[in-house]
ZAFI-37139 format. One record per residue (C-alpha): x, y, z. Coordinates in steps of 0.2 Angstrom, whole numbers, padded with zeros to 4 digits, always signed. Example, Ala and Ser with C-alpha at 12.3 -4.5 7.8 and 13.67 -1.06 7.14 Angstrom:
// ZAFI-37139
+0062-0022+0039;+0068-0005+0036;
This chain:
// ZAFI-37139
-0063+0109-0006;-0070+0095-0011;-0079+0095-0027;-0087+0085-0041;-0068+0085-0051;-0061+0079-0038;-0049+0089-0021;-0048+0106-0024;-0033+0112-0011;-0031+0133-0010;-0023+0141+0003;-0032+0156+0009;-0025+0170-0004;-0029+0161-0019;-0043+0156-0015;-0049+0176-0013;-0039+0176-0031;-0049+0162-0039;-0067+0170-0033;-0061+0190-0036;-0063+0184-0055;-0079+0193-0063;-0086+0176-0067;-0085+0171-0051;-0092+0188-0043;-0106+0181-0034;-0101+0165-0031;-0098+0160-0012;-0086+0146-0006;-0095+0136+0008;-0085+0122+0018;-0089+0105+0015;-0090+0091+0026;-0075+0080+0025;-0078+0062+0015;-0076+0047+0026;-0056+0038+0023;-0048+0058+0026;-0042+0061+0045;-0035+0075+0055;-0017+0075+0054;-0010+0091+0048;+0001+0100+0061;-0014+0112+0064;-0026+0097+0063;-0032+0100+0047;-0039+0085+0036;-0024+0078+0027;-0026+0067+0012;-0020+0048+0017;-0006+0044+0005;-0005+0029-0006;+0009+0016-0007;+0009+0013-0027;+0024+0002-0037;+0031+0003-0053;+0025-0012-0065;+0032-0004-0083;+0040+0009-0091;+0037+0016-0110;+0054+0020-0118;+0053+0030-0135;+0069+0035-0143;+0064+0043-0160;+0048+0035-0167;+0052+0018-0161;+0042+0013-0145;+0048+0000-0131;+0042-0006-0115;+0050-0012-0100;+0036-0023-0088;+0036-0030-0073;+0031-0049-0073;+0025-0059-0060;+0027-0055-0039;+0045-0054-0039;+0053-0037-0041;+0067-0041-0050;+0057-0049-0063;+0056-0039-0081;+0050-0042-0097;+0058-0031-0112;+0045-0027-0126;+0051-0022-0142;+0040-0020-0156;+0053-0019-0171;+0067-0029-0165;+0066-0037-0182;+0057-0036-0197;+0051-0048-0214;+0048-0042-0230;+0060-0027-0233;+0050-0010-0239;+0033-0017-0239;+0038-0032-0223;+0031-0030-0206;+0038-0031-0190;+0042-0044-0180;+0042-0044-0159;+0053-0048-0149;+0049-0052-0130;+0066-0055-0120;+0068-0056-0100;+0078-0043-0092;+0080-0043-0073;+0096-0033-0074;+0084-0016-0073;+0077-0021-0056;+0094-0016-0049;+0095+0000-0058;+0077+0003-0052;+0083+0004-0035;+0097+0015-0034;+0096+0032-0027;+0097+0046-0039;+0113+0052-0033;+0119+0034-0038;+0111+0036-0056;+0120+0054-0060;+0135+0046-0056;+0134+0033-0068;+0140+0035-0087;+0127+0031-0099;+0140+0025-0110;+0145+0012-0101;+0127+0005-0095;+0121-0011-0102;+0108-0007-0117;+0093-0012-0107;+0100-0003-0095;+0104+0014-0104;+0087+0011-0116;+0078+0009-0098;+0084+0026-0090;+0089+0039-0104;+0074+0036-0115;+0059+0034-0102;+0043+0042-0107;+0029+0035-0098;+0030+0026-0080;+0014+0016-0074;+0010+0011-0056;-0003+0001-0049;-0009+0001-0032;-0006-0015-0023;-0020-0013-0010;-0032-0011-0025;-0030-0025-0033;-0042-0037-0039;-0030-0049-0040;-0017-0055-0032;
């Protein structure tokens, strides 16, 4: 289904579950038309949603309460930034914090391994961009390259 909040997928039994509920007694699903950009591609030739190529472009890294981020830079893949917020500070008790922006291409090649190549490495023995990078990951963000309003 395609509604207002966006795809709505139910196979068959749920979606008898989802109108069975009281609430939803005399509501009656009708079939909408298919939006333009969707095809018939499914085994049975259904409508299948096209898929979206999306890349990484930075990574949010929290180990206790102190934030870092690891972000991609420029067109080369191999090119990151690491962000941290508190690498120094001024002032003692009531100093501030001082930023520290240093480049890190190192992580691309981490980025690229297979996950079977990542459990078998020792967190131990990773570099600490490295080991920051892949045990305290948080948040990933991707953008869509065919999107973008600039290239």
């Amino acid at each position: 289904m395609f509604a207002d909040t966006g795809l709505k997928q139910y196979c068959d039994s749920c979606c008898r579950q989802a109108h069975s509920h009281y609430q939803r007694k005399m509501h009656q699903p009708t079939k909408l038309r298919i939006p333009e950009g969707f095809f018939r591609g499914g085994p049975d030739g259904s409508p299948r949603v096209p898929r979206e190529k999306m890349e990484l472009f930075a990574v949010l890294c929290i180990e206790t309460s102190h934030y870092v981020s690891f972000t991609r830079h420029g067109s080369g893949l191999h090119q990151w930034l690491f962000f941290d917020s508190m690498a120094d500070r001024e002032g003692g008790l009531n100093g501030f914090n001082i930023p520290r922006v240093t480049a890190c291409s190192e992580v691309a090649e981490y980025l690229e391994m297979s996950p079977e190549a990542l459990q078998c490495l020792d967190p131990k023995a990773l570099p600490p961009c490295a080991r920051r990078l892949l045990c305290d990951a948080y948040m990933c963000f991707y953008y869509s390259p065919s999107l973008g309003l600039y290239k």
